[in-house]
N, C-alpha and C positions, 0 to 999 in steps of 0.2 A: 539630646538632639533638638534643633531649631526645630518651630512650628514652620509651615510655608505662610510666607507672607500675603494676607489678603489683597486680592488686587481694587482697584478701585470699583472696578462694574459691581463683584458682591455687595461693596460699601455702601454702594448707592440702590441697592435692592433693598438692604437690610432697613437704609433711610426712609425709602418707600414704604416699608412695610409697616417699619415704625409710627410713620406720620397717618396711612391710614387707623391703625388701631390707637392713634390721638382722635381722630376724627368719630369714629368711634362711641370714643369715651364721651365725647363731648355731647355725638345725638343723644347716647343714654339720660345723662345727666339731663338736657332738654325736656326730653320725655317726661322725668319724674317731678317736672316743675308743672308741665303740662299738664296734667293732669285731674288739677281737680277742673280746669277748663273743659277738658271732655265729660267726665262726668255730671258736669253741669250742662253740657247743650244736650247728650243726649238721655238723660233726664228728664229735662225738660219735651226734647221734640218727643219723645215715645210717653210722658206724663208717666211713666213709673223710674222707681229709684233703681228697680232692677236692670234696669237698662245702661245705668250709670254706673253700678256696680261692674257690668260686664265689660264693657271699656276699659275702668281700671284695672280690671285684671288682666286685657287683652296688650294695655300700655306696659303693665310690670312686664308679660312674659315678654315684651320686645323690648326692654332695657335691660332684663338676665342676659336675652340673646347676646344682646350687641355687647354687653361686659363679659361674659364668655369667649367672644369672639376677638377682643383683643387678649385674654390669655392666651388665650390658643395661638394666636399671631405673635406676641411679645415669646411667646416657646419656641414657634420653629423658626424663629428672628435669632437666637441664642444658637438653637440646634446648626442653621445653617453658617453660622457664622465661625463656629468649631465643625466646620468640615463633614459634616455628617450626612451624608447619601442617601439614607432613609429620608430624612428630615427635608430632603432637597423635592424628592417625589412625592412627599407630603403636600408640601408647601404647594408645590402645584398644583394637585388634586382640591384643597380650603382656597384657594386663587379662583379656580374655577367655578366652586361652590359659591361662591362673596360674591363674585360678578353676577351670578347669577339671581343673587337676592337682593344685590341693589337695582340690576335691571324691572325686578317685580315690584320693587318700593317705587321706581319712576314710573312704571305703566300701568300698576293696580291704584293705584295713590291713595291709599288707607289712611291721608293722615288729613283731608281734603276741608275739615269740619274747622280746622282752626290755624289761620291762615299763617301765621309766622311760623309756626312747628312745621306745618306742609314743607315749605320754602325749605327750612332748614335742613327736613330730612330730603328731601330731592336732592338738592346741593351736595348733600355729605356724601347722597349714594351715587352720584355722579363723581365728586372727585375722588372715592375712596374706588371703584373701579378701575378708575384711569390710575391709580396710585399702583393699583393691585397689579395690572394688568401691565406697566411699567418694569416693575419688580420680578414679575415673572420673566419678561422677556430678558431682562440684564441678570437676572437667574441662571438662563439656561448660553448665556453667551460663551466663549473659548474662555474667556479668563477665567471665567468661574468654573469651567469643566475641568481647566487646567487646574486648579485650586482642589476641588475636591478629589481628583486625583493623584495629587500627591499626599495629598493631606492621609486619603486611605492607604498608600504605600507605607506614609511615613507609623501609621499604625501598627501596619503588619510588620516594619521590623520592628516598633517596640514590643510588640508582641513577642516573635521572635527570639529575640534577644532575652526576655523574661524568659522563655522556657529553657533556651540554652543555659543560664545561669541556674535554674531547678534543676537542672538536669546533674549540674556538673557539680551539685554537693553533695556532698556523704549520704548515703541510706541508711537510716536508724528506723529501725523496727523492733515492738515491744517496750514494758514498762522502761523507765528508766532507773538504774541502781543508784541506793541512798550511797552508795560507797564505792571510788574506782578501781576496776577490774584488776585481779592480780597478776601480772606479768612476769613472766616465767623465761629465765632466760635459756638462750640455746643449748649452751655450752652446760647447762645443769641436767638438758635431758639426755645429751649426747656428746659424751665425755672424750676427751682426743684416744686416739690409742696409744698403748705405753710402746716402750722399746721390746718387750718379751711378753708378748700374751700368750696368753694362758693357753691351752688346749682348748676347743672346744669341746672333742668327750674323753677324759683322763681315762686311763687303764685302772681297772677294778683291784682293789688292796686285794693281796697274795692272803690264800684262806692259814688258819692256825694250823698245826700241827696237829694231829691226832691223838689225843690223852693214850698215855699209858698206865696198865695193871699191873700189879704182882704177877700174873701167870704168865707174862708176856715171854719174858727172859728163858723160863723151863721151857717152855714149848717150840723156843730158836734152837734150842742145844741138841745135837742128835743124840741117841738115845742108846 
């Protein structure tokens, strides 16, 4: 059975989606270059290393994030694109979540200490919003409702179709014999009948005769 053919709005959601978790990838990689810059200003401004230290560490956990965050996008970019309806209300709910975190990177502005990195992630969480927020809405459009729709039908009859074909094969149950069964034919259990059969209960053989003695003959004779 034909898959249903993807319409274009999906195409250019899954593009969206695509392109922010490039953008993505790109602040991460930023970040990790970043880095020993942060730890060297604030190092410096607070004059202990532990301060420098806490940065880096604060830099790593937001370059896991954001490389998490395009797995997770490059998955339900897969998922939605094979028709999957979970993956559709997924995608919305990490939509919502994203916009949400890049709205916090533009107004908390955590990156404030070292000017081209700032710029950069401002930028990214600005167009990776508008990317996101794009995506969602050619997400939840008619062509794509229509898509995921048929796409679920056309499941259920493969599905369908698999169990009717279980169904409709022989049932074998128990070991299997190293040797095949012996087949017995009819006609040897149950013989035709002849032209003259038999009686069912024959009349009992006529008893013998009664021995006779010597005295028999004297005692017939009268006397």
């Amino acid at each position: 059975m034909t898959a249903p053919r993807r319409p274009g709005s999906l195409l250019a959601s899954l593009y969206l989606y695509a392109g922010a978790s490039a953008f993505w990838l790109a602040a991460a990689v930023a970040t990790l270059f970043a880095i020993p810059e942060y730890r060297r200003h604030y190092s410096d401004l607070a004059q202990s290393a532990e301060a420098g230290a806490v940065a880096t560490l604060l830099l790593l956990l937001a370059a896991g994030l954001a490389v998490c965050g395009v797995l997770v996008t490059v998955l339900l970019t897969l998922l939605d694109g094979y028709g999957w309806s979970g993956a559709r209300a997924m995608t919305w709910v990490y939509t919502g979540l994203s916009v949400l975190v890049a709205g916090t990177v533009v107004l908390a502005d955590p990156f404030a200490a070292i000017p081209w990195h700032r710029w950069l992630m401002t930028g990214t969480a600005v167009l990776t919003a508008l990317l996101l927020a794009g995506g969602a809405v050619l997400l939840a459009g008619p062509a794509s409702r229509r898509f995921f729709r048929e796409y679920r039908a056309a499941r259920q009859r493969i599905a369908a179709q698999r169990r009717a074909a279980r169904y409709r094969q022989p049932f074998r149950s128990g070991p299997a014999y190293p040797y095949p069964p012996v087949v017995v034919s009819p006609t040897a259990v149950y013989p035709p009948p002849s032209a003259n059969p038999a009686p069912s209960n024959p009349p009992p053989p006529n008893p013998p005769p009664p021995a006779s003695h010597p005295g028999a003959e004297d005692e017939r004779r009268p006397g």
